[in-house]
C-alpha positions as CSV (number, residue, x, y, z in Angstrom):
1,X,2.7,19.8,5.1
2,X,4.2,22.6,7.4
3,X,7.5,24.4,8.3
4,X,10.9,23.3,6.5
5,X,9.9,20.6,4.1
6,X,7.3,22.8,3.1
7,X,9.3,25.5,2.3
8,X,11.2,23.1,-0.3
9,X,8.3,21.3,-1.6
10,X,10.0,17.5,-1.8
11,X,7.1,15.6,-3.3
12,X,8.7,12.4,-4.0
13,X,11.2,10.2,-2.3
14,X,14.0,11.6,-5.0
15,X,13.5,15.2,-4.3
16,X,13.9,14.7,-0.5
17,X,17.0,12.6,-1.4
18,X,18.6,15.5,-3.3
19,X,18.0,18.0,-1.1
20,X,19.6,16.2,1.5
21,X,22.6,14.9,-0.3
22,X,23.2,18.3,-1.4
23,X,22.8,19.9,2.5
24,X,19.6,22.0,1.9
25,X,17.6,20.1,4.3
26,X,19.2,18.3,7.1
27,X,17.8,14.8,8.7
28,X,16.9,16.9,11.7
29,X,14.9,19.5,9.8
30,X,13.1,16.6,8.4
31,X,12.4,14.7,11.5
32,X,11.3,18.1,13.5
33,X,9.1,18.5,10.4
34,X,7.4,14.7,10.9
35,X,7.3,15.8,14.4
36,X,4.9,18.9,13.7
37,X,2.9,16.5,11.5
38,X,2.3,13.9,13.5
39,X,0.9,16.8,16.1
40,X,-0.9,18.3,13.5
41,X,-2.5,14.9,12.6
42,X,-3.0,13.7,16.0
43,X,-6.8,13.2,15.3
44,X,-6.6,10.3,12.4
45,X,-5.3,7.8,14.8
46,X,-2.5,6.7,12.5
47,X,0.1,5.6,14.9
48,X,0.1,3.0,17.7
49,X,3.8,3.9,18.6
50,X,5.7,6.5,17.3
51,X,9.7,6.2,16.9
52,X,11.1,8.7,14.4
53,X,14.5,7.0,14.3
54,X,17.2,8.1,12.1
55,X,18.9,4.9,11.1
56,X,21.2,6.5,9.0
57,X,23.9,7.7,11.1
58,X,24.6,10.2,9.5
59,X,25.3,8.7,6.2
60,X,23.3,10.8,3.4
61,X,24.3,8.4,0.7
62,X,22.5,6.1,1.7
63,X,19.4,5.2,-0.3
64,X,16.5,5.9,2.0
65,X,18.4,8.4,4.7
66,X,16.2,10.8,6.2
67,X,13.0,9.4,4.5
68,X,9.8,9.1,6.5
69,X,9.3,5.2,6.7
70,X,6.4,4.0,9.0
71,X,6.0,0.3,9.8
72,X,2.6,-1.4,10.1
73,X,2.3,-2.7,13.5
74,X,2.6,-6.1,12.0
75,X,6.1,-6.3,11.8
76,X,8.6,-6.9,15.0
77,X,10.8,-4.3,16.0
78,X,13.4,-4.8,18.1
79,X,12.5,-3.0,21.6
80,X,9.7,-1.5,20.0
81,X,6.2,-3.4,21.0
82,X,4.4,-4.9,18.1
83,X,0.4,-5.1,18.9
84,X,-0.9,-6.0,15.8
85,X,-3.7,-3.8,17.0
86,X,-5.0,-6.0,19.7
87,X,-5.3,-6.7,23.5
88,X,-3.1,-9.6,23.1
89,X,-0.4,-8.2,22.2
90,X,-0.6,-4.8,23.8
91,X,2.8,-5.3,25.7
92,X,4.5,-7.3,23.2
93,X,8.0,-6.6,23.0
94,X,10.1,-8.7,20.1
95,X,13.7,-8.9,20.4
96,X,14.7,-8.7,17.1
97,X,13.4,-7.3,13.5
98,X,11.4,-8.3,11.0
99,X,13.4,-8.8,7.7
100,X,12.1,-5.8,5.8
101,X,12.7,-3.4,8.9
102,X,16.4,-4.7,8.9
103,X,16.6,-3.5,5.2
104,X,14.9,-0.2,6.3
105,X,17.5,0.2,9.0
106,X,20.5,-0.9,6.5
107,X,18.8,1.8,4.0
108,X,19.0,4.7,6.6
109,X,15.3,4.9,6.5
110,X,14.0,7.6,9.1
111,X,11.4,5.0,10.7
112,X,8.3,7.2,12.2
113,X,6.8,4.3,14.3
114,X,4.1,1.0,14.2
115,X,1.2,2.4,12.3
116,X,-2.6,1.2,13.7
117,X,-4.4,-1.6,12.1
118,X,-7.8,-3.5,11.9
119,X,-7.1,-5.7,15.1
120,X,-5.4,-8.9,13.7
121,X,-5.9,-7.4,10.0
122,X,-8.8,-9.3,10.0
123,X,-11.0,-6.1,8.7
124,X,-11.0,-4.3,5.6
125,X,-11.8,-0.6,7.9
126,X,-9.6,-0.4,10.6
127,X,-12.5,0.7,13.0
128,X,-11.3,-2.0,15.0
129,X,-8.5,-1.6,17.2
130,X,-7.2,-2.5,20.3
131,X,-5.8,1.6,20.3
132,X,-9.0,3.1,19.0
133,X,-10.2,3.6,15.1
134,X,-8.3,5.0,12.1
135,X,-9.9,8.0,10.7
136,X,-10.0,9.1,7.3
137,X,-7.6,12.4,6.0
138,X,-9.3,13.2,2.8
139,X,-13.2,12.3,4.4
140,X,-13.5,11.7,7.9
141,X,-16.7,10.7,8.1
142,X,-15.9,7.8,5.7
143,X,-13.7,4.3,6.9
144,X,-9.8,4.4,6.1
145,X,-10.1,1.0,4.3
146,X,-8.2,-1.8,6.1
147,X,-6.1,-3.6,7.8
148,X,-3.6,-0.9,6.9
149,X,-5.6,2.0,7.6
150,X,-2.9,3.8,9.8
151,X,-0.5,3.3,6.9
152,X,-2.8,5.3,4.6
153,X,-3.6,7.7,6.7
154,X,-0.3,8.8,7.3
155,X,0.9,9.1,3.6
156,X,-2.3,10.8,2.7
157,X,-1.9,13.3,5.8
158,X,1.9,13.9,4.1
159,X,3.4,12.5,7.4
160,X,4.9,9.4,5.6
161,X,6.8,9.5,2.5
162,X,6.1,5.5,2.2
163,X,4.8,2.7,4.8
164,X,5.7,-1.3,4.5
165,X,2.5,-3.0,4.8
166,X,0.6,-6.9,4.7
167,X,-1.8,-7.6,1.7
168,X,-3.4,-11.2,2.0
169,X,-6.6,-9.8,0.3
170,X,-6.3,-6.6,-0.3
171,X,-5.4,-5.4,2.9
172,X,-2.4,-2.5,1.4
173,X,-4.5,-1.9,-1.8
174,X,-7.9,-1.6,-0.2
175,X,-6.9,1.4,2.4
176,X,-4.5,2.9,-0.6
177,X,-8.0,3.2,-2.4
178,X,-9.8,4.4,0.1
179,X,-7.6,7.4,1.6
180,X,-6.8,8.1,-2.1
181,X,-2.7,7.3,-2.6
182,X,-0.7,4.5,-4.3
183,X,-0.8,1.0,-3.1
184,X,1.3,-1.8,-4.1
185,X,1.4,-5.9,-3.7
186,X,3.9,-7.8,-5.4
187,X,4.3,-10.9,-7.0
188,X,4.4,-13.4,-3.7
189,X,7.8,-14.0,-1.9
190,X,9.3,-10.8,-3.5
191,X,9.3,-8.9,-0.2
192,X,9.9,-10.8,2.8
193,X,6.8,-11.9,5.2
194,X,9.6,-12.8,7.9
195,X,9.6,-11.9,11.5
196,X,5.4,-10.6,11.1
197,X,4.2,-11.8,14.7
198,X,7.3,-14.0,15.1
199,X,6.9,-16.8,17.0
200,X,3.0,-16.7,17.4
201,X,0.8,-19.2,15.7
202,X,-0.8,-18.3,12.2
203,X,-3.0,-19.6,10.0
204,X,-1.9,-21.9,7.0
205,X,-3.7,-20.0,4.7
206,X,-3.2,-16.5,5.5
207,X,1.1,-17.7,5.1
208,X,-0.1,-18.9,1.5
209,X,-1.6,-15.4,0.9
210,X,-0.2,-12.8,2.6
211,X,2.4,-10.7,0.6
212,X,4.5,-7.9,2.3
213,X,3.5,-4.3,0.4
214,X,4.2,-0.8,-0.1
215,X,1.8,1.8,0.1
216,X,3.3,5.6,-1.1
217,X,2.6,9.0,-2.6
218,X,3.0,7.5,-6.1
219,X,4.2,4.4,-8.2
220,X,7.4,6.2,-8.0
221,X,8.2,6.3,-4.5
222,X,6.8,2.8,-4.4
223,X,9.4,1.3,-7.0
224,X,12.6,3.5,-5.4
225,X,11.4,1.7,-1.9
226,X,10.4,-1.8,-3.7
227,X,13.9,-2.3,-5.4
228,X,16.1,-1.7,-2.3
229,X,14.1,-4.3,-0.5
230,X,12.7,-6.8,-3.1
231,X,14.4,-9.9,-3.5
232,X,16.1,-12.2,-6.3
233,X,16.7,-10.0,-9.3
234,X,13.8,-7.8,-11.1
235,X,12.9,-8.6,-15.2
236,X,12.8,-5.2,-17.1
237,X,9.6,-3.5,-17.6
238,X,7.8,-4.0,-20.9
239,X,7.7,-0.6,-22.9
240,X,4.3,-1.1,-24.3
241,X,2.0,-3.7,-22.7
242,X,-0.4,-4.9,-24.7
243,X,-3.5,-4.0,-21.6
244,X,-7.1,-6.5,-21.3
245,X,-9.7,-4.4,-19.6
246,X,-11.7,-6.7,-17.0
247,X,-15.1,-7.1,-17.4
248,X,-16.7,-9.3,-14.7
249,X,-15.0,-7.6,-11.9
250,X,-17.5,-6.9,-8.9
251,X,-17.9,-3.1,-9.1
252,X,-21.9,-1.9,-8.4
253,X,-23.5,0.3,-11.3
254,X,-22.3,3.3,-10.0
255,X,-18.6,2.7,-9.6
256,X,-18.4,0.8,-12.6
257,X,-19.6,4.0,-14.8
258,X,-17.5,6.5,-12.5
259,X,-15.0,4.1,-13.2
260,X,-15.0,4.2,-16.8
261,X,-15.5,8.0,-17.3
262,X,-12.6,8.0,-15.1
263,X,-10.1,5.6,-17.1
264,X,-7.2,7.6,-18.4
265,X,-6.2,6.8,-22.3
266,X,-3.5,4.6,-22.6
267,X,-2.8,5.8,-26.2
268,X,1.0,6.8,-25.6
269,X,2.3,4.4,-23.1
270,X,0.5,1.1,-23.7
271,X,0.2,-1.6,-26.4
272,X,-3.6,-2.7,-28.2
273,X,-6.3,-3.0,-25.5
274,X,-8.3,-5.7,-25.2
275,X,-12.2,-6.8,-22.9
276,X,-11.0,-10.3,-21.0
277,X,-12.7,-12.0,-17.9
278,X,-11.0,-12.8,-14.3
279,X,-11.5,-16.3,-12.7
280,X,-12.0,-14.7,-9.4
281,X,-14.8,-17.9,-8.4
282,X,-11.5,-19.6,-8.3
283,X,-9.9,-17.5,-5.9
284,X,-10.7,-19.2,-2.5
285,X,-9.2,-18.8,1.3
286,X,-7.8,-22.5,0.8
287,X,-4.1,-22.7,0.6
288,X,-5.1,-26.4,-1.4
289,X,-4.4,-26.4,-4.7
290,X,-3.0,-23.0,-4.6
291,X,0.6,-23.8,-5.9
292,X,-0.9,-25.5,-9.3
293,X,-3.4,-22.4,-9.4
294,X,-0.5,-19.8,-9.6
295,X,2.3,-22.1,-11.8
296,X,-1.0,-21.8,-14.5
297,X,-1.9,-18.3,-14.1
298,X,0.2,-16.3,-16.1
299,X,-0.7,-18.6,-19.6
300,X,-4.4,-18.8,-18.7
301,X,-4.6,-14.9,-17.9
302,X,-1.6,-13.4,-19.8
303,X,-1.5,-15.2,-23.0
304,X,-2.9,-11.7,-25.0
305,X,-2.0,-9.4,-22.6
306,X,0.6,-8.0,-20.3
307,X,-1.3,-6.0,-18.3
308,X,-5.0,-5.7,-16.3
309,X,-6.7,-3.4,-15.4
310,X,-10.0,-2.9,-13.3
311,X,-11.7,-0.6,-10.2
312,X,-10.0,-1.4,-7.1
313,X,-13.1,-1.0,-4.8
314,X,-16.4,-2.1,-5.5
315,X,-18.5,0.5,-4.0
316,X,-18.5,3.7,-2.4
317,X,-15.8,4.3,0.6
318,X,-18.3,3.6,3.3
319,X,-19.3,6.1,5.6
320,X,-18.4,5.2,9.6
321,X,-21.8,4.4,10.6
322,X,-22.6,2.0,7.2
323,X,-19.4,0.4,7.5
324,X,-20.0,-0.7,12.0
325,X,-23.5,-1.4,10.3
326,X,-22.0,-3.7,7.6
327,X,-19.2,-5.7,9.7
328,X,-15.6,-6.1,9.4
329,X,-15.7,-6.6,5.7
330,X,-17.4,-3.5,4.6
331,X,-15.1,-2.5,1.9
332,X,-15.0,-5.4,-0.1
333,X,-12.2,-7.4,-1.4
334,X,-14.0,-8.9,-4.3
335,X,-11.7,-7.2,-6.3
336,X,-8.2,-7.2,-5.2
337,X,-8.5,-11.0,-3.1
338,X,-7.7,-12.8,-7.2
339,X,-4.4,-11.1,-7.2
340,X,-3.3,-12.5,-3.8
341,X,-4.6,-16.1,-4.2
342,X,-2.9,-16.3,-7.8
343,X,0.0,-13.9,-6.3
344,X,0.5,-11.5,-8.8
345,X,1.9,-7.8,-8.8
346,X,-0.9,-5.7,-8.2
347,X,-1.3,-1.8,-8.1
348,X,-3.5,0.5,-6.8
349,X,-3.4,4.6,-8.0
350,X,-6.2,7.1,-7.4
351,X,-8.1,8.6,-10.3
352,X,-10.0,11.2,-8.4
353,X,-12.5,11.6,-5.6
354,X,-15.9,11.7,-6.8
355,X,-18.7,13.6,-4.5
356,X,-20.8,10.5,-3.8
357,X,-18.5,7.4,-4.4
358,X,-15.4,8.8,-2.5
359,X,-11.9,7.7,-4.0
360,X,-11.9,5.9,-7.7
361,X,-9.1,3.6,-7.9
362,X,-7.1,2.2,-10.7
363,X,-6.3,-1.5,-10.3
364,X,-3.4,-2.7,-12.4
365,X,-2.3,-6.5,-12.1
366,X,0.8,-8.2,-13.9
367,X,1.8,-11.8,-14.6
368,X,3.5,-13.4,-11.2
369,X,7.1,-11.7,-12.0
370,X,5.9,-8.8,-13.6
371,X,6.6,-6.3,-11.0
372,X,8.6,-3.9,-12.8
373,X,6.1,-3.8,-16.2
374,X,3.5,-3.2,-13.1
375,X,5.2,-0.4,-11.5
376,X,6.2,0.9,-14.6
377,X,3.4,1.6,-16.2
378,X,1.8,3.2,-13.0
379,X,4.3,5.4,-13.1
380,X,3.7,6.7,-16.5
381,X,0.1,7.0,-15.8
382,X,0.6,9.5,-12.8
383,X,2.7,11.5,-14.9
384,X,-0.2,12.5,-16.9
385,X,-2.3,12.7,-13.8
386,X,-0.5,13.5,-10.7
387,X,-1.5,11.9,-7.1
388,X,-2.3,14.8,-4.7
389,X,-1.6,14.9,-0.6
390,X,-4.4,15.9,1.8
391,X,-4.2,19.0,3.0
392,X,-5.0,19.2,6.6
């Protein structure tokens, strides 16, 4: 991070907040700031259009004024193409706003622009787009993770302080992971899917399964963002969850033992810990059945527990070449697809960046309606281990 927000050092949502409200930093400072960064990051690809629109008016109290919001190119924005990261759509122009970008808007987000995407977000690298390929800020000769590799990019690089994203199987989570910052989907319907590609077809099952998400520097930023735009009211967080450990999640050899060296101690902040397994074989791309599934998820899973936890990626971060070798898929969603098909609250935080595996990734899952005991307990992990920016 360069120049004026630099100099003041605002590492979460909060801080920037305060200094604004109390007139050390101006919205313009900030958005000349985002405006040196996105220069400075030209080379990761992040953005398919850029906006940086202050939506605030001028209004400082309002909850998200002056904070850098970017928008995967998903969503419509009025007067503001929408590509979804392919040909199609190159010059598509939507008349009015998703839902979720009318709450930015109302919130007096700072919205930098459309962030690039795995064309159609039917990729987990985000190699493929119609604009050209995302590229990694922490290892650039590894993948981004996808479809919301732009989104990633640009709160790892320190561009964005948070991004609203689509997760139908592990499409915010998986590029989190990968570019090593905090990922969130919640429990299904919380955040509002409306106005994504308005008015083109879509596929039955991918409206079953995709939950709007939140990725962000930390669970923190990710909860201040989450409860101005989440809908229905939120249950409180449970103090100490009581967390099961999953252990027939998908993770090779390798990242399983990185995995486990890596697991913080939950001593302080969590309940008894527990070994459970994960129906994942039941987890399918069929939106059959899938209502039944999720209404008997939370006794089946979350009788003993409040709380899962297990690696977010499988294998190493693929390099570039492996992962155009490999195919769309090549980070796999074999552990993070579960959480979508039963639609629970799911979390990703980084752990650390080993020198062969890339990023190790924390996975923690709630019951459907959990959200809060989700977010909450991500939180208190990061105290003890802080997330860290890529410096660039």
């Amino acid at each position: 991070m360069t120049a004026t927000i630099e100099r003041r050092k605002p590492r979460t949502i909060g801080e920037l907040k305060r200094l604004i409200e109390a007139k050390t930093l101006t919205i313009e400072e900030v958005r000349r700031d985002v405006a040196a960064l996105l220069d400075a990051n030209e080379d990761l690809n992040a953005f398919i259009s850029v906006m940086l629109e202050d939506t605030s008016r001028g209004e400082t109290s309002l909850p998200l004024a002056g904070v850098p919001i970017g928008i995967k190119d998903f969503f419509d924005t009025a007067g503001v193409r929408t590509t979804a990261g392919c040909a199609q759509f190159a010059s598509r122009v939507p008349t009015e706003d998703a839902e979720v970008v009318r709450g930015l808007r109302s919130a007096g987000a700072m919205i930098v622009g459309k962030t690039n995407m795995h064309t159609l977000g039917m990729g987990t690298t985000s190699l493929e787009s119609h604009f050209g390929p995302v590229r990694n800020p922490w290892l650039q000769e590894r993948v981004a993770g996808g479809s919301s590799g732009g989104s990633a990019a640009a709160v790892a690089s320190g561009v964005c302080f948070a991004t609203i994203d689509t997760d139908a199987v592990g499409s915010a989570r998986l590029p989190a992971a990968c570019c090593s910052v905090t990922g969130f989907k919640p429990s299904y319907g919380r955040l509002s899917t409306d106005g994504i590609l308005r008015g083109e077809p879509v596929d039955a099952a991918i409206v079953a399964l995709n939950h709007t998400s939140i990725i962000a520097r930390s669970a923190a930023d990710v909860a201040t963002v989450f409860a101005i735009l989440a809908r229905g009211s939120l249950a409180t967080a449970t103090s100490q969850p009581r967390v099961g450990v999953v252990a027939n999640h998908s993770s090779a050899q390798p990242m399983k033992q990185k995995f486990e060296a890596a697991l913080p101690s939950n001593a302080s902040i969590a309940g008894p810990t527990a070994e459970l397994t994960v129906p994942f074989s039941e987890a399918r791309f069929e939106p059959a059945g899938i209502e039944s599934a999720r209404a008997a998820i939370n006794e089946r899973l979350f009788s003993d527990v409040d709380l899962i936890v297990l690696p977010t990626l499988v294998d190493a971060v693929p390099t570039i070449e492996r992962a155009r070798r490999a195919g769309a898929q090549a980070v796999s969603p074999a552990n993070t697809f579960f959480a979508n098909y039963f639609g629970l609250p799911a979390i990703t935080i980084p752990m650390n960046i080993d020198e062969d595996l890339g990023p190790i990734a924390l996975q923690i899952v709630g019951p459907a309606g959990g959200d809060m005991t989700v977010l909450d307990f991500a939180r208190r992990v990061q105290e003890r281990h802080p997330p860290m920016l890529a410096r660039r």
